[in-house]
C-alpha angles and dihedrals in degrees: 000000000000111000102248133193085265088060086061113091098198093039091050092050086052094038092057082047091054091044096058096046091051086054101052091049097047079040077239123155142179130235142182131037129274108263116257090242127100100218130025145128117264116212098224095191156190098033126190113130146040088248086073093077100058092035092052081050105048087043074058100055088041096045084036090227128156104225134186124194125184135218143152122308099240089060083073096059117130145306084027095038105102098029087057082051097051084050087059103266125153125197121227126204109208098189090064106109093231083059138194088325107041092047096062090038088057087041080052082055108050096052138051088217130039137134123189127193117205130189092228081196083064088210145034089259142090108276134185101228129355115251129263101221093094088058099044086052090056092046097045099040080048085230133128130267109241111208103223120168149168116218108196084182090066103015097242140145133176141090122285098199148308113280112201107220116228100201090253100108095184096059101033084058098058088057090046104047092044090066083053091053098080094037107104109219114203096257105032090186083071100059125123115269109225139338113256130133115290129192117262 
């Protein structure tokens, strides 16, 4: 896997430095605990602003976590390509014919240990639904769904526990997305509509 700011022993030590500056100053914390498990997806919602990405980062050095989000490939273009991808990012190319999914269930195959967060929004703006391709790269990597989460009505970050999908996405969704219901994104106006099925 791509050596990431979390691989650097000085710049993580700094980095949890700078973490924990950053959060006294936003009057941010983390709570809860990693989950036990070496690979899993990790829900990052809800997602509605720019200020998701180093909030997510700094709840990583202080959770001293390794984690990986995803996006499209153009993002990487130079001259921010490489620094995106030392702060875990990982480039998706749409046009591929295994797709989004089946390219992170094939990343889940080829290592012992990855977590990958994933927007299930899929973008900063209102959507209808969120979309199912976190599930179906659970499901098809056969790994947990970790709930993480940022609350900007409490200012707290942090994962509440592993959920175990069943392959029923219909049902599984009701039980994740209740645990969302009481999580406070930045701009609630922003905040997905309702909860059926998406496309991936």
């Amino acid at each position: 896997m791509q050596r990431t700011i979390f691989d650097t022993p000085f710049v993580t030590i700094v980095g949890r430095l700078w973490a924990r500056i950053f959060f006294g100053i936003l009057g941010w914390n983390v709570e809860g605990t990693l989950p036990d498990a070496p690979k899993y997806v990790m829900i990052a919602a809800p997602h509605t602003t720019n200020w998701d990405l180093p909030i997510m980062l700094a709840c990583g050095f202080l959770m001293r976590a390794k984690m990986f989000w995803m996006t499209k490939d153009s993002v990487f273009r130079w001259p921010f390509g490489g620094f995106l991808k030392w702060l875990g990012g990982i480039p998706i190319d749409r046009r591929q014919a295994n797709g989004v999914v089946g390219q992170c269930v094939e990343m889940f195959a080829k290592h012992d240990q990855l977590v990958l967060a994933v927007p299930p929004e899929g973008t900063r703006k209102k959507v209808r639904a969120w979309k199912t391709g976190f599930y179906h790269i659970a499901v098809g990597a056969k790994v947990p769904i970790a709930l993480g989460y940022l609350d900007y009505g409490r200012r707290r970050g942090g994962v509440n526990r592993l959920f175990y999908p069943t392959g029923d996405y219909a049902v599984d969704i009701v039980e994740i997305r209740a645990f969302y219901a009481n999580i406070t994104p930045k701009y609630p106006d922003l905040t997905t509509v309702d909860t059926p099925p998406d496309s991936e």
